[in-house]
C-alpha positions in Angstrom: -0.4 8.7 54.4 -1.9 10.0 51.7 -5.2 8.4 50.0 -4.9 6.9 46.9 -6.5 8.9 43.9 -9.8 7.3 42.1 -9.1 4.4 39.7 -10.9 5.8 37.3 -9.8 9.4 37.3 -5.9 7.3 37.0 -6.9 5.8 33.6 -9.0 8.8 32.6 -11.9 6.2 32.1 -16.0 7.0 32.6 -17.1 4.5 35.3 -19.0 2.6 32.6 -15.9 1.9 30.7 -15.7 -1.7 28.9 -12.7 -3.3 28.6 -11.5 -2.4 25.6 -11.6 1.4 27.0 -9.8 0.1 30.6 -7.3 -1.5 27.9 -6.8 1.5 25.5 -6.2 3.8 28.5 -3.7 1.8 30.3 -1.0 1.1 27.1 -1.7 4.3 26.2 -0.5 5.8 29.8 1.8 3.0 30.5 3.8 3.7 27.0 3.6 7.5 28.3 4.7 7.1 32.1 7.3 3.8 31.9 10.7 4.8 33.6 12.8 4.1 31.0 11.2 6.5 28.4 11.8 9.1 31.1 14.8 8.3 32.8 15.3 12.5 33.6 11.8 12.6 35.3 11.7 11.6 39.1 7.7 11.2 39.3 7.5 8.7 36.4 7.9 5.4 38.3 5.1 6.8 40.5 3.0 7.4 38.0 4.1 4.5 36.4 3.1 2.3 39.2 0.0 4.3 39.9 -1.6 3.6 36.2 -0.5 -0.3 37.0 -2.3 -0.6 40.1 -5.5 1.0 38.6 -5.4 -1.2 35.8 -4.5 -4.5 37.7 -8.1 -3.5 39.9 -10.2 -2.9 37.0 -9.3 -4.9 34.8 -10.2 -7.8 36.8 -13.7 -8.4 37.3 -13.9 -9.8 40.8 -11.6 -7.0 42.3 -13.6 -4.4 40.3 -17.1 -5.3 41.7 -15.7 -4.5 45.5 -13.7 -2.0 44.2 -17.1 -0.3 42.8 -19.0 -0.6 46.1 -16.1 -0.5 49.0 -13.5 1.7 47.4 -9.9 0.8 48.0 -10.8 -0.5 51.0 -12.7 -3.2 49.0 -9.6 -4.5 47.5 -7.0 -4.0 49.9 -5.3 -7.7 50.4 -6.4 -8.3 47.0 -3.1 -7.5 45.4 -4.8 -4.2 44.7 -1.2 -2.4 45.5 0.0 -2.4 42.1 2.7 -4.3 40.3 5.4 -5.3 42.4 3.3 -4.9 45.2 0.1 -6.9 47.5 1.6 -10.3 46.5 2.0 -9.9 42.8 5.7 -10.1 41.6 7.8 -9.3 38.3 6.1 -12.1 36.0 2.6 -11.1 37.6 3.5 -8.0 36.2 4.4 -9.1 32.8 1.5 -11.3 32.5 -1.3 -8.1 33.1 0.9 -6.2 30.6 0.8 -8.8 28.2 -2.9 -9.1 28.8 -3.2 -5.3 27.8 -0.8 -4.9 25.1 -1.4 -8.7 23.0 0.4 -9.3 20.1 1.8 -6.2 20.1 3.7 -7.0 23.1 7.1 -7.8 22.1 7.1 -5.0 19.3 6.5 -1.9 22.0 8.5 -2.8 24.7 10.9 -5.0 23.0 12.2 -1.9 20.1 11.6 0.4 23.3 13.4 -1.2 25.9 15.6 -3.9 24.2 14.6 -7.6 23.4 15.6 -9.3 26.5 13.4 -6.7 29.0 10.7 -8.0 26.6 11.5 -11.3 26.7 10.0 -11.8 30.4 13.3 -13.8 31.3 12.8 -16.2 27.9 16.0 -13.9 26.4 17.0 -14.3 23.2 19.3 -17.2 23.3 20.7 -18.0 20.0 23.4 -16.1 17.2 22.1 -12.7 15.9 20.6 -11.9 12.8 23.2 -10.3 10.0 22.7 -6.6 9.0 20.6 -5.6 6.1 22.4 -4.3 3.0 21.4 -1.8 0.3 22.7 -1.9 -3.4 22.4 0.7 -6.2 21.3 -0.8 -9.7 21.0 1.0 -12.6 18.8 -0.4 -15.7 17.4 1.5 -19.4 13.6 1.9 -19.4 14.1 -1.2 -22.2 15.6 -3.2 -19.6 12.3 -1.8 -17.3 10.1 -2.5 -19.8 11.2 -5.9 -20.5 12.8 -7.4 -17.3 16.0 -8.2 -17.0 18.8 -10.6 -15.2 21.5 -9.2 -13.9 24.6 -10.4 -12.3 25.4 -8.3 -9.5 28.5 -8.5 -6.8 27.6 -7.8 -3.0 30.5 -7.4 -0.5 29.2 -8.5 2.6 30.2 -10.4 5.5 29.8 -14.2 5.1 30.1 -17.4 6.7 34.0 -18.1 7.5 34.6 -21.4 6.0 37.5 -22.2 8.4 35.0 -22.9 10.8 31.5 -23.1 9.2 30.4 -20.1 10.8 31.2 -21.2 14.6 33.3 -19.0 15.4 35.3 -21.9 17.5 38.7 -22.9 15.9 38.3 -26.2 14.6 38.6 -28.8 17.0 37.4 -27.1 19.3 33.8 -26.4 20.7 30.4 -24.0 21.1 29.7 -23.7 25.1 27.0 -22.7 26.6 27.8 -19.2 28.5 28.7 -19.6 32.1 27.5 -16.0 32.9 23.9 -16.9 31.9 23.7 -20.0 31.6 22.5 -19.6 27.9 19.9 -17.6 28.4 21.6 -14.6 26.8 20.4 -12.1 29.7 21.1 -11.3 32.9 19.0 -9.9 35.8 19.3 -7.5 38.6 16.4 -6.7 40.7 16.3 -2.6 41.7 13.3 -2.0 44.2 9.9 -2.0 42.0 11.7 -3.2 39.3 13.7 -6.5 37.9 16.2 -5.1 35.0 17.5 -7.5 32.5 20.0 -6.4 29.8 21.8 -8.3 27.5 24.9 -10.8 28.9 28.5 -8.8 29.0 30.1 -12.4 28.5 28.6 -14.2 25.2 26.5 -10.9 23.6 23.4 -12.5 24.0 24.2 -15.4 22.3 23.7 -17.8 24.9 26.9 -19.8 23.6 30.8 -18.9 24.9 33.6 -19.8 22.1 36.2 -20.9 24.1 38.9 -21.1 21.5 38.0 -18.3 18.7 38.9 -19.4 14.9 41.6 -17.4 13.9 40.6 -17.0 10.5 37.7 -14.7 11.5 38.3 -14.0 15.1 35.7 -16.0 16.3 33.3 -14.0 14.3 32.1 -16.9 12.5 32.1 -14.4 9.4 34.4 -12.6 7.1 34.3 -10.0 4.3 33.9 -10.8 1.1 31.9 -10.4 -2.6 29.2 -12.7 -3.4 27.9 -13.1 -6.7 24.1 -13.1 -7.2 21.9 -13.3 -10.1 18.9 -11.1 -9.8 15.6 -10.8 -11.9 14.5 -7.2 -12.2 10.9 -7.4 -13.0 9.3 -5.9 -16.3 7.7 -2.6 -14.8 9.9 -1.7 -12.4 9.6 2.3 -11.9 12.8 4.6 -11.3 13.0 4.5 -7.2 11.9 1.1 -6.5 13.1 -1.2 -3.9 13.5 -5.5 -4.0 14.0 -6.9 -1.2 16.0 -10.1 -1.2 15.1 -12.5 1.5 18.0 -13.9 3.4 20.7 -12.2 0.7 22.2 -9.9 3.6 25.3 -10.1 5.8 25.7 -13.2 7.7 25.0 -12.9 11.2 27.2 -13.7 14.2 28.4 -17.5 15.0 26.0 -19.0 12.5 23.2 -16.8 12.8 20.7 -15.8 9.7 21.8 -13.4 7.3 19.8 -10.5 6.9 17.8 -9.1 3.4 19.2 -7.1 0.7 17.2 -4.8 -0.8 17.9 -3.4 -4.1 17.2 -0.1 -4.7 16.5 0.7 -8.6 17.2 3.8 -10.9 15.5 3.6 -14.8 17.7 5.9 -17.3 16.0 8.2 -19.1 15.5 8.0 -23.1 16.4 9.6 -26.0 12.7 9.2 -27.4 10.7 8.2 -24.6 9.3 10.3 -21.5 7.9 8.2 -18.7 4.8 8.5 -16.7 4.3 5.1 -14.4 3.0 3.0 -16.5 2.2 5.4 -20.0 5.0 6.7 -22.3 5.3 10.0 -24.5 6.6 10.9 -27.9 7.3 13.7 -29.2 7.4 13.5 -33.2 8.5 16.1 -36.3 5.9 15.9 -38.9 6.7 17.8 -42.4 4.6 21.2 -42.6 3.2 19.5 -46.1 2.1 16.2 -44.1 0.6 18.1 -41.4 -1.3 20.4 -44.2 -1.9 17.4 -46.8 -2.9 14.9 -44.1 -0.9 11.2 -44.6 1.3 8.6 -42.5 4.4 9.0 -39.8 6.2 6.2 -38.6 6.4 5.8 -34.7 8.7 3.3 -32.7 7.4 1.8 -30.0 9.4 0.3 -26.7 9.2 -3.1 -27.7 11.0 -2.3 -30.9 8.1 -2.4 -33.4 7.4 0.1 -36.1 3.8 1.5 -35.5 2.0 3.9 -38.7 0.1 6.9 -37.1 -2.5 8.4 -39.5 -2.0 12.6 -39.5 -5.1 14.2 -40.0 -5.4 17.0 -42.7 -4.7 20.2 -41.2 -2.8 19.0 -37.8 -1.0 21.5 -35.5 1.7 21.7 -33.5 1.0 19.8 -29.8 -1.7 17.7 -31.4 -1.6 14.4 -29.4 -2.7 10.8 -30.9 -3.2 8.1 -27.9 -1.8 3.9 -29.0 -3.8 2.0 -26.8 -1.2 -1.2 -25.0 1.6 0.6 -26.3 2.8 1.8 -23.5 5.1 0.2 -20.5 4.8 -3.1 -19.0 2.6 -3.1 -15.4 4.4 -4.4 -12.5 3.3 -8.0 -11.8 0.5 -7.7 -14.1 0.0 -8.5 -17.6 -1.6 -5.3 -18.8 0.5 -2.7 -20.6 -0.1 1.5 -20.6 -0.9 3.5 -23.4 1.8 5.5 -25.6 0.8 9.1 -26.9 2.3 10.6 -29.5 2.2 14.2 -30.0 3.5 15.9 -33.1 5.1 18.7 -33.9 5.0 20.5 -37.2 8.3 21.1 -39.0 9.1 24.2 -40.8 11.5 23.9 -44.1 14.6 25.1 -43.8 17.5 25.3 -46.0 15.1 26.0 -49.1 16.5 26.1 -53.3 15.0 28.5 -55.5 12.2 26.3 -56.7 11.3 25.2 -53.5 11.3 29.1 -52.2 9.4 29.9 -55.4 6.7 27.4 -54.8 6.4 28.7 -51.0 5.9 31.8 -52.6 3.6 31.3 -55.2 1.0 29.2 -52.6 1.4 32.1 -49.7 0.2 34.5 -52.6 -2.8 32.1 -53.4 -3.6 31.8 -49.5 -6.7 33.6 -47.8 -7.0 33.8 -44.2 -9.3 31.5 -44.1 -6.4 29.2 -44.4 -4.6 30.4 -41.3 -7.4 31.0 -38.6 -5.2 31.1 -35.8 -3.3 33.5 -37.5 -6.4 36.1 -38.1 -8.1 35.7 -34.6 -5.0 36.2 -33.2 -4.2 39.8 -34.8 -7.7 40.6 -34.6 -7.5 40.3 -30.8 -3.7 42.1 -31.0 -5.2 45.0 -32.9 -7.9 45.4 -30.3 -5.6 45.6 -27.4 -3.6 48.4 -29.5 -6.8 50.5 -30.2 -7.1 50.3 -26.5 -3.8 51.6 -25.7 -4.6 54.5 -28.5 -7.6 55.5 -26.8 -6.2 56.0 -22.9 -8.6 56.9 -19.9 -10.8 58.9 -21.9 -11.7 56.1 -24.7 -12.0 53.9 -21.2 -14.5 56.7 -19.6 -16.1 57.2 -23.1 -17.1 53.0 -23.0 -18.1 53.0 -19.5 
């Protein structure tokens, strides 16, 4: 027979390890080795059972002191042989898992290896919870901006009303399963290990319908479209989700409906742009307001008229910031800005007196009335001297 390995080196612990180390290193390996994560790997349960037993001695104080000073010899008789094993059963078992794993418990084990296994025999008696549902909404940024009620319609399954969501034809009644005994699991033991899985005979349910409603099978649910008002809160953003408590399919027999979650898409606009909470406008402005200097009227979301001064000599790209102007904040009373950023228009479509004036004031312009314009050429007709000059004007500078 071969001897058992260290305790310690099993958990991967220092000797000095606390118990919040003993406890990190056993969910961590007991998550890693359990049999049913690896059903295709033969040493698993060994392992499995190995990490168990280490824990089971170290974790107790009293079994831990002889372990320290006599080895495994110290805690032989002790229930030192692991889970399963030295006088400690199944619900021993449970109860040092629990110990390790808290709270969180029921969330591992039970999404890992289904409710009932995580149950610890408790099961989970009782009709299921209805599926979640998912529905598309489409709303304008106004409607974003502002909030909104909508009436929407959601096929889903719902309480039958032959039977008020029984299942049993009326008349009739809701029996506790024979199979297990309402529990809504049943158990084989295997070795090591005592399997539960959900009852063949009532689903889990715990309850047997004797005489199924023939309106919905014995379902206790049928298909159909529900009706729901919904508020859509102001500052909603294009991709957000609602979820509706308890607005989901109906569940089995009577059981609680699920959520429904509403996923939202904001429309784009034919003057605004978007930016969470801040908005952008683009705006024309006449080439003799942007010169002159002088006033543009800007909407705004809310449907106000807002004045925006245009300083003398504005160009193209020039952006002006409205403070609060900007989209409602989701669940908050503040609003974003709105910038506004103009664009200047060139005339087109021109008479003779119009073209005659254009005329007469490009004759009567200097460059100092067009800087851009000048820098720019200046810089253009240094890049062409450049070009004129080749490699030897290049080896002439250097």
């Amino acid at each position: 027979m071969s001897t058992p390995r260290d305790y310690y080196d099993v958990l991967g612990v220092d000797r000095t390890a606390d118990e919040a180390a003993l406890k990190s290193a056993y969910r961590k390996l007991a998550m890693q080795y359990h049999p049913d994560r690896n059903p295709d790997c033969a040493d698993s349960e060994a392992k499995f059972k190995e990490v168990n037993e280490a824990y089971a001695v170290l974790s107790d104080a009293q079994k831990r002191a002889a372990y320290d000073r006599f080895g495994h010899a110290g805690v032989n008789g002790m229930g030192g042989g692991g889970a399963g094993a030295g006088g400690q059963g199944f619900h021993d078992f449970e109860d040092l898992v629990r110990s390790a794993f808290g709270s969180n418990f029921d969330d591992l084990f039970g999404d890992l290896f289904g409710r009932a296994a995580a149950g610890g025999g408790r099961g989970r008696s009782g009709p299921g919870r209805g599926a979640d549902l998912r529905y598309d909404i489409e709303i304008d940024l106004g409607a974003a901006f502002a909030g909104k009620q909508v009436e929407i319609n959601v096929p889903s399954a719902n309480p039958c009303d032959a039977c008020d969501g029984s299942g049993a034809e009326p008349g009739s009644s809701v029996e506790t399963c024979p199979s297990c005994d309402g529990v809504g699991i049943v158990r084989t033991s295997q070795g090591f290990f005592t399997m539960q899985r959900t009852c063949p005979t009532c689903g889990g349910q715990g309850r047997y319908v004797s005489e199924p409603c023939r309106k919905c099978d014995g379902q206790g649910r049928v298909r159909a479209t529900r009706k729901l008002s919904v508020k859509i809160p102001a500052g909603v953003e294009d991709g957000t989700r609602i979820r509706l408590a308890g607005e989901g399919e109906a569940g089995v027999r009577g059981g609680p409906r699920g959520d429904l979650y509403l996923f939202v898409t904001v429309q784009g606009h034919e003057i605004f742009e978007r930016d969470g909470p801040d908005l952008y406008c683009r705006a024309p402005v006449p080439m003799t307001t942007a010169a002159l200097g002088g006033e543009i009227e800007i909407p705004t979301i809310d449907g106000e008229k807002v004045k925006v001064k245009v300083q003398e000599g504005s160009q193209t790209g020039k952006r002006m910031r409205l403070r609060g102007k900007g989209m409602s904040r989701l669940r908050s009373p503040q609003r974003g800005d709105m910038y506004v950023e103009i664009f200047v228009e060139t005339p087109t479509r021109l008479n003779p007196r119009q073209r005659e004036l254009l005329q007469e004031l490009a004759a009567e312009q200097g460059e100092d009335c067009h800087p851009e314009h000048k820098n720019f050429f200046e810089r253009a007709k240094r890049f062409w001297d450049g070009l004129a000059e080749g490699p030897a004007g290049d080896d002439a500078r250097r």
